[in-house]
C-alpha positions as CSV (number, residue, x, y, z in Angstrom):
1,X,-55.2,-50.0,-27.5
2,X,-58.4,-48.1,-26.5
3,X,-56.9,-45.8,-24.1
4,X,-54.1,-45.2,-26.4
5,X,-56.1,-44.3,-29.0
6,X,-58.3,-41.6,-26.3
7,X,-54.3,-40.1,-25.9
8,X,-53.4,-39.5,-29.4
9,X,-56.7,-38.2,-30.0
10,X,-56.3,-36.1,-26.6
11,X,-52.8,-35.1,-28.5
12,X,-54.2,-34.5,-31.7
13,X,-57.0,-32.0,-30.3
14,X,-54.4,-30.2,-28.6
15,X,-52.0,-29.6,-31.3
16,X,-54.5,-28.5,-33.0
17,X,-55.7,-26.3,-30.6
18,X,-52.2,-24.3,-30.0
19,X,-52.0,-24.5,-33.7
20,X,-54.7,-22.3,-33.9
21,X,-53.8,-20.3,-30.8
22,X,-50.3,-19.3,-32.5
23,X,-52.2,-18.6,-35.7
24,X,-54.2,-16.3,-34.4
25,X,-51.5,-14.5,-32.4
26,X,-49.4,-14.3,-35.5
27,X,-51.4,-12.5,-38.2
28,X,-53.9,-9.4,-37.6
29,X,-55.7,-9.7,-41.2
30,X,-58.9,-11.9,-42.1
31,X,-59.3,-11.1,-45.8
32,X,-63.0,-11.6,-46.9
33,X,-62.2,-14.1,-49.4
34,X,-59.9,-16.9,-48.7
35,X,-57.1,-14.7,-51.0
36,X,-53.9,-14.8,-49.3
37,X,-52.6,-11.4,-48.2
38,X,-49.8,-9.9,-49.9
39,X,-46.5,-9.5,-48.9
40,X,-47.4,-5.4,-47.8
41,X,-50.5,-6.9,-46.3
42,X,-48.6,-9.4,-44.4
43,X,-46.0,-6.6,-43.6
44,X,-48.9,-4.4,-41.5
45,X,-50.1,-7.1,-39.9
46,X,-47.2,-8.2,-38.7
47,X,-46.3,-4.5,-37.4
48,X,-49.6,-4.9,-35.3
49,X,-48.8,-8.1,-33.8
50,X,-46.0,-6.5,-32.7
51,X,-47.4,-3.5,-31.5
52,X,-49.7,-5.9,-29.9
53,X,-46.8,-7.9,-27.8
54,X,-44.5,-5.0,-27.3
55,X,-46.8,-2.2,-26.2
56,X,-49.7,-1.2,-24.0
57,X,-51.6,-1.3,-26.9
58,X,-52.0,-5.1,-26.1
59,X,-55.1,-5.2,-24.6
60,X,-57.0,-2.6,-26.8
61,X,-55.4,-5.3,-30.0
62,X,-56.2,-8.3,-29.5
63,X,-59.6,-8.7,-30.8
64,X,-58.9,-6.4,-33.8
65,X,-58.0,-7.4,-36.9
66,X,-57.9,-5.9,-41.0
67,X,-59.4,-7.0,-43.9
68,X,-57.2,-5.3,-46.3
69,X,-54.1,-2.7,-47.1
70,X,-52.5,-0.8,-49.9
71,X,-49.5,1.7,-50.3
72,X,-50.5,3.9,-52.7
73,X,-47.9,7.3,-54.2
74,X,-49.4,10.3,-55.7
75,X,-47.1,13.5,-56.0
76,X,-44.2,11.3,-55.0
77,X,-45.4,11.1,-51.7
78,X,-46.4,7.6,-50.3
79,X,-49.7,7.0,-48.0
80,X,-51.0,3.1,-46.5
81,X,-54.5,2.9,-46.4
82,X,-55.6,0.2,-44.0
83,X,-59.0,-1.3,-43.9
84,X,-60.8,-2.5,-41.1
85,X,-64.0,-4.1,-40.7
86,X,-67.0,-2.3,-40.0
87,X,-67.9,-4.1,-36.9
88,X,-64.5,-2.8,-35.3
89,X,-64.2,0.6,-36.3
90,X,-65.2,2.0,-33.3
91,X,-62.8,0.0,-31.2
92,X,-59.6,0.8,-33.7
93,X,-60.9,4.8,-33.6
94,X,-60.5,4.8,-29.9
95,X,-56.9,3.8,-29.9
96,X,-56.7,5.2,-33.9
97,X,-54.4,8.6,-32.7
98,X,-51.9,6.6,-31.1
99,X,-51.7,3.7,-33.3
100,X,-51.1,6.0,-36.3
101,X,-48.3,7.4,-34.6
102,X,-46.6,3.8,-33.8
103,X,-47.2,2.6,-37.2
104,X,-45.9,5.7,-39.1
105,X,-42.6,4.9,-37.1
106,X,-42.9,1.9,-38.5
107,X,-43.0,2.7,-41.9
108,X,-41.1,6.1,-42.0
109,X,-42.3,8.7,-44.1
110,X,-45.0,7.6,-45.2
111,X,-49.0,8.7,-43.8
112,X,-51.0,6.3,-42.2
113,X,-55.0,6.5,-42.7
114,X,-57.5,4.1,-41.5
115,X,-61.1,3.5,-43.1
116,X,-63.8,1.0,-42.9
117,X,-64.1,-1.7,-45.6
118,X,-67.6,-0.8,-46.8
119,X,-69.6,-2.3,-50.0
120,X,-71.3,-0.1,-52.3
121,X,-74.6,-1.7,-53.2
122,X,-75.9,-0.6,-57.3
123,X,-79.3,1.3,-57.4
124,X,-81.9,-1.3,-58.1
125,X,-83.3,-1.6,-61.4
126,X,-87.3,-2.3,-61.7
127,X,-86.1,-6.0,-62.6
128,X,-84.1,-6.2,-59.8
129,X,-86.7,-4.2,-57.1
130,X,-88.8,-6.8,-58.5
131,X,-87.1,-9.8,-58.0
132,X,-85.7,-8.4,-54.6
133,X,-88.3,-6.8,-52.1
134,X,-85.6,-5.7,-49.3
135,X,-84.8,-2.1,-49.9
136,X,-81.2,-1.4,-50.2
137,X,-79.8,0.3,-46.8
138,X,-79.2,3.5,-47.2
139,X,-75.5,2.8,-45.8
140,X,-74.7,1.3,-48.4
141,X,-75.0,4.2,-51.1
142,X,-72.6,5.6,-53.2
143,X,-73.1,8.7,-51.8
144,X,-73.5,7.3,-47.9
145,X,-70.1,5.1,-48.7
146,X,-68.2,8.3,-49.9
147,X,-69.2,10.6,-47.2
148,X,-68.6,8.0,-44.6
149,X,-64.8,7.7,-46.4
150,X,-64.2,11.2,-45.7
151,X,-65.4,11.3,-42.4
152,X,-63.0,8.2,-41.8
153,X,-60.1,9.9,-43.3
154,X,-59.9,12.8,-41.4
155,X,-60.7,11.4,-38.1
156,X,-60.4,12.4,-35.1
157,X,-60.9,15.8,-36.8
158,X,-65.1,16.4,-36.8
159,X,-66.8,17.9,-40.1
160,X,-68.5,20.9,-39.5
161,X,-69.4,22.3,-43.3
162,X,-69.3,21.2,-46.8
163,X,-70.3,23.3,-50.1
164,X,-70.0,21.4,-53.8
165,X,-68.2,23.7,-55.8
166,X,-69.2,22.9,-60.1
167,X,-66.1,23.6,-62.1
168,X,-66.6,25.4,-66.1
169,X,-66.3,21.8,-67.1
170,X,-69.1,19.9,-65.0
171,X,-66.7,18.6,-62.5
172,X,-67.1,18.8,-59.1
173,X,-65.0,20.3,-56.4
174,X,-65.9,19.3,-52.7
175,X,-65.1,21.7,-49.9
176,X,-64.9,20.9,-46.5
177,X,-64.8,22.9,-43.4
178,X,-63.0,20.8,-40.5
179,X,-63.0,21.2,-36.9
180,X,-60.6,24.3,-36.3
181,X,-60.0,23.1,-33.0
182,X,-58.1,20.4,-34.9
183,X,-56.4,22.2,-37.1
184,X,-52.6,21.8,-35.3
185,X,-53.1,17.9,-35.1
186,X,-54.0,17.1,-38.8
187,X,-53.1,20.0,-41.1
188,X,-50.1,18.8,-42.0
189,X,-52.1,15.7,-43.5
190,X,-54.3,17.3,-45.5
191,X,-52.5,16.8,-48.6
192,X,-52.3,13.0,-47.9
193,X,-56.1,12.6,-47.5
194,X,-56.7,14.6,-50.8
195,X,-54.7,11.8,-53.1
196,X,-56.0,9.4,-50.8
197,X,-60.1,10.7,-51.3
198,X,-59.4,11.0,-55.1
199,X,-58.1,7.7,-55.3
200,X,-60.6,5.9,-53.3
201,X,-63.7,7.5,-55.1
202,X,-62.4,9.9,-58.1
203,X,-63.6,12.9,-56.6
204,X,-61.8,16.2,-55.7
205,X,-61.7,17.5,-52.1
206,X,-59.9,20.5,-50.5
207,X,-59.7,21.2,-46.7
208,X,-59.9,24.3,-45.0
209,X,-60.4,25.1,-41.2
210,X,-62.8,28.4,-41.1
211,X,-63.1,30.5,-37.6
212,X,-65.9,29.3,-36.0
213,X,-68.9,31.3,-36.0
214,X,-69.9,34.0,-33.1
C-alpha cells in the first residue's frame, strides 16, 4: 500500500507538473490581478505563442510575457496597444521592429504599438509625507510616466527635441522633433501614435522630423 501510495503521489506531482508546463506554453499574459483576460487579450496572446512555436522568434519569446491589451479606433482607424511589464521592456524592444511586423499581419490593418505598464503614483499630501517617509520615485510621476509613454510609442525612433506650444485657450500642444534618420521607417505611423498619446494621457502631440543641425 506504501509504495503505491509513493506512485500515485509520484503521478500526481507529475501531472501537475506538465499541467503547469502546458499552461505556461499556452498563454503569454500574467495580468496583475487575478482578472481573467479578455477575449482580445486572450487573442494576442495567443498570436505570440504562436509566433513563439512557428518562428525564430522562439528563443527571444519564451521568457516574455504581457500584462495587458486594448484595441482602441479614433478617426476610424483601429490601433492595439500592448502592455508589457517593466522588467521586460528591454528584452521585447530588442526584437520590438520585427515582432510589430508579425503581429500587424496578424491582425491586418490595424497598428501595433508596445508600452510599458507603468503606475502613476499621486503627489503626497503633508498627511500622507507624514505618514509615509519614502519619497515617491521620481519614475513614477505623472510627468516621468507620460514622457516615458511617448518615448515608448515611437520606438525605435530616438527624441531629439520638444517645445510646449499654449493654445488661446490654455491647452497645451506638445511638439516633438524625432530622429530624421528614422523618418522612412515610422512616418507613416505618426497618426496612430497621436490617437494613441491622447488616449493614453489626454494630451495633444504632433511629430515632425527637422534637418538636423550643422
Amino acid at each position: 500500500m506504501r509504495i503505491q501510495a509513493i506512485n500515485l503521489y509520484v503521478i500526481l506531482t507529475y501531472c501537475l507538473f506538465c499541467s503547469r508546463s502546458v499552461f505556461k506554453m499556452s498563454t503569454k499574459i500574467i495580468k496583475a490581478s487575478a482578472v481573467e483576460p479578455d477575449p482580445f487579450e486572450t487573442s494576442i496572446s495567443q498570436a505570440l505563442v504562436e509566433l513563439e512555436t512557428n518562428s525564430d522568434l522562439k528563443a527571444q519569446l519564451r521568457e516574455l510575457y504581457i500584462t495587458k491589451a486594448k484595441e482602441i479606433e479614433l478617426h476610424n482607424k483601429k490601433s492595439i496597444i500592448i502592455y508589457v511589464p517593466m522588467p521586460k521592456l528591454k528584452a521585447f524592444q530588442k526584437i520590438q521592429i520585427r515582432l510589430v511586423r508579425e503581429l500587424e499581419k496578424k491582425f491586418s490593418g490595424k497598428h501595433v504599438v508596445f508600452v510599458g505598464d507603468r503606475k502613476i503614483l499621486p503627489k503626497p499630501s503633508h498627511k500622507t509625507r507624514v505618514a509615509i517617509k519614502q519619497k515617491r520615485p521620481r519614475s513614477r510621476t505623472l510627468t516621468s510616466v507620460y514622457d516615458a509613454i511617448l518615448e515608448d510609442l515611437v520606438f525605435p525612433a530616438e527624441i531629439v527635441g520638444k517645445r510646449i506650444r499654449v493654445k488661446l485657450d490654455g491647452s497645451q500642444l506638445i511638439k516633438v522633433h524625432l530622429d530624421k534618420n528614422q523618418q522612412t521607417t515610422i512616418e507613416h505611423k505618426v497618426d496612430t501614435f497621436q490617437s494613441v498619446y491622447k488616449k493614453l494621457t489626454g494630451r495633444e502631440v504632433t511629430f515632425e522630423f527637422p534637418e538636423p543641425y550643422l
